[in-house]
N, C-alpha and C positions, 0 to 999 in steps of 0.2 A: 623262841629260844635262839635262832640265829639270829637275830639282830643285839641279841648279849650278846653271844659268842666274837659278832664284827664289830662293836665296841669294847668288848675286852683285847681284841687286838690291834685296833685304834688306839686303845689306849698304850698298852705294851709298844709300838711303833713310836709314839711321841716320846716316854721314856728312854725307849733307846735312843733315839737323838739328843735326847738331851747329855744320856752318861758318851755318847761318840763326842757330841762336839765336847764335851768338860777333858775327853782324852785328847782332842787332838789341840785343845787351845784350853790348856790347862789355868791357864793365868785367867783369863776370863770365868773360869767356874763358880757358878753362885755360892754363897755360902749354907744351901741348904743339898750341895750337891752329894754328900753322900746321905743322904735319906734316900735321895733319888736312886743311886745306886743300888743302894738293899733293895727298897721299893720293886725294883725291875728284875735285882734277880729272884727273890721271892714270888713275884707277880708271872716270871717266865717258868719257874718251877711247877708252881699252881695246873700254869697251860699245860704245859708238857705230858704233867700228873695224869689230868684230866682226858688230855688231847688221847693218851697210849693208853687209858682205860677204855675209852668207847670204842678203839679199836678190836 
């Protein structure tokens, strides 16, 4: 089960880089960058959901 858990946070971590750099060098942002966006805050919501349950 931790080894989801440290890949679902891998994963979240590369998302975030992606929607940081699309914020700081907007002109360079892919054109699939707001899937990405949702993607991450949905995917961060999930964590959080979860993360404040098993506490």
């Amino acid at each position: 089960m931790l080894k989801y858990k440290k890949t679902f946070v891998w994963i979240l971590i590369v998302l975030n880089a992606v929607v940081l750099l699309g914020q700081i060098y907007p002109e360079g942002a892919p054109p699939f960058a707001r899937v990405v966006n949702i993607l991450f805050l949905v995917l961060s919501l999930v964590y959080f959901i979860s993360a404040s349950r098993k506490s």
